[in-house]
Phi, psi and omega in degrees: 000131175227049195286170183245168219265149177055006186276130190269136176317151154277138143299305161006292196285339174279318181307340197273311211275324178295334190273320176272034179056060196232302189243149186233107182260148173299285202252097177332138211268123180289155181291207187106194258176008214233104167327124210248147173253157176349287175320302171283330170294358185256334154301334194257323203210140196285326178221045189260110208288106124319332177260021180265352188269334189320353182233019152269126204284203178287334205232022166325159162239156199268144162250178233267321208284352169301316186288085191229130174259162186262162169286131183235157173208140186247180196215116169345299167225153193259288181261047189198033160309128154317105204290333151325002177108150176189144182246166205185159163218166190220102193289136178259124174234135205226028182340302176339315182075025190272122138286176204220133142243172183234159160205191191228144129258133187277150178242120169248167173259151197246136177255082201282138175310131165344164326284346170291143169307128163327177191167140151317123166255147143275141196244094224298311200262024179290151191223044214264348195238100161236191169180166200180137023251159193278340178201158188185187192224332193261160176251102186265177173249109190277120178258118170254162170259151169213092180319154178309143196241104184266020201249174161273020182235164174283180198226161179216138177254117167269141192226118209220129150275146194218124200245189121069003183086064167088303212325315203238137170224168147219140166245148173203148191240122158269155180240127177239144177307134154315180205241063212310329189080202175205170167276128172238165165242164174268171178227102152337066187222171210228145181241185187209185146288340222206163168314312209293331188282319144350311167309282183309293213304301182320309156344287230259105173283359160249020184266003193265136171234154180262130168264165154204155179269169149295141175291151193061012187246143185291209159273328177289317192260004155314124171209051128234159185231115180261157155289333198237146220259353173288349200057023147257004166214130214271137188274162194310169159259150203160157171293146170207169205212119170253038132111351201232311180229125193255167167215161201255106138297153186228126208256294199312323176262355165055054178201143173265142184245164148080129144235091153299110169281158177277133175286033165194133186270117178278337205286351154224056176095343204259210205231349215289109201323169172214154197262115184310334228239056196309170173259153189243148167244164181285120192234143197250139172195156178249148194243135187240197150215041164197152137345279170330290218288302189299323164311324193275333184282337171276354159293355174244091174320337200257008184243011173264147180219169164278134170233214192222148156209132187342127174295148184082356190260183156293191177253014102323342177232014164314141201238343200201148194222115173258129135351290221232166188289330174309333214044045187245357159238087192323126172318134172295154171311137192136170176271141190247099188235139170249035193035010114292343170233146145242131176253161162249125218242124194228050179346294207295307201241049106081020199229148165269149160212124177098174199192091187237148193279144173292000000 
């Protein structure tokens, strides 16, 4: 395109400004040599600055320097957000030369009692959504977040560049997936600050709240914790105790760290001591200060040692790492390999983390 000042535009020339992203039409302009007027341009295109037109009529023919865009932005994905959470961007194209901001307003869907139809709410205190950067004169690319969706309906964003002093806007709605849920059973369990209290608390049948779990999983081996019994929202962090074991959820990290047992097993009401000391089988494994180093380090027998883990269990699915057979002495901190797996062993919070293969 080369028009010149008062030089009047072609359809020719709208396919040109469409093809370099300059103008974004509801209907794509067919070519031709035939000189465009007012009227289609006001039909066609999503950002196109109207108030440079304004004392034109409709059937006007247009000249170039009139045809000025506001900043628009399309977005990588619209409709295919996760409901686990997802990030994304949104490139801003800005012929125009306008600064710019953007802002949101958040949506939930809403299940209004009879006889009125579900609908979109706002939803003014959600904080589930950011992005950045918010305002700008270049056409940058804006990258947003969309937090873990703890309900069973979709969430929706409305997201608007604002050009010109208000004058010029554009809007586009991102969409986030409901929340599918799991099947859970309930858990009876009681929290604290701490395992012990945790512990304690449960005795008190009214310090106990129903929790939930994934169906078929115990309490040790649960691993995740809902408020709700769809499993679609996570329960806060803190210790919680169904009276025989307590354990430390983290809501942010979607993990349980740590299995205390409790000194007197509660959990079914009863007082009855347990013996702190689980029975242990014997585990041969070599120590690195890496994944890597320890897995490599177990081709040297003589670099193996015996440690202990809860009888019955595999060394992948072991919970607790001893010295000694008795089980009274926690393993140090560090990496651990039987040369097919390396775990890493965390002494202070009593927990494995990671899992990696040799």
């Amino acid at each position: 395109m080369g028009r010149a000042y008062n030089q009047i535009i072609t359809h020719d020339d709208l396919v040109w400004m469409e093809n370099n992203n300059l103008l974004f039409p509801e209907i794509p302009a067919v070519g031709g040599k035939l000189c465009v007027i007012r009227g289609t341009l006001n039909i066609h295109y999503k950002n196109l600055d109207t108030s440079l037109l304004t004392n034109y009529p409709t059937n006007r023919l247009v000249p170039y320097q009139r045809v000025k865009q506001y900043p628009i932005f399309t977005v990588d994905f619209i409709n295919s957000l996760d409901w686990d959470g997802d990030t994304g961007t949104a490139q801003v194209f800005n012929a125009g030369g306008y600064s710019w901001t953007i802002s949101w307003k958040l949506f939930k869907w809403w299940i209004y009692p009879p006889p009125l139809d579900p609908d979109w709410q706002e939803d003014t205190g959600g904080s589930w959504f950011s992005a950045s950067p918010t305002s700008g004169s270049n056409a940058p690319t804006i990258n947003f977040t969309i937090d873990y969706n703890d309900t069973p309906e979709q969430r929706m964003v409305e997201l608007t560049i604002t050009s010109n002093g208000g004058a010029n806007s554009y809007t586009t709605y991102l969409y986030q997936d409901a929340n599918p849920g799991v099947d859970t059973q309930s858990m009876p369990v009681s929290t604290g600050s701490n395992a012990e209290n945790a512990c304690l608390n449960f005795v008190n049948e009214a310090g106990r709240l129903d929790y939930y779990i994934k169906d078929g999983y115990t309490w040790t081996g649960a691993d995740v914790l809902y408020v709700n019994e769809e499993g679609t929202e996570f329960a806060p962090t803190g210790w919680y105790s169904n009276g025989a074991w307590a354990r430390n959820w983290n809501k942010a990290n979607k993990t349980f760290y740590g299995l205390t047992q409790c000194e007197e097993d509660n959990s079914d009401g009863g007082g009855d001591p347990v013996d702190p000391h689980p029975e242990t089988q014997a585990i041969a494994v070599s120590t690195g200060s890496d994944a890597a180093s320890a897995c490599t380090n177990y081709a040297n027998v003589g670099s193996r040692l015996d440690y202990y883990i809860e009888d019955g269990y595999t060394w992948t699915g072991a919970t607790v790492l001893y010295t000694d057979d008795a089980g009274t002495t926690l393993a140090d901190t560090g990496w651990y390999s039987n040369g097919s797996w390396a775990r890493y062993w965390n002494k202070a919070n009593e927990t494995f983390y990671g899992l990696t293969a040799c």
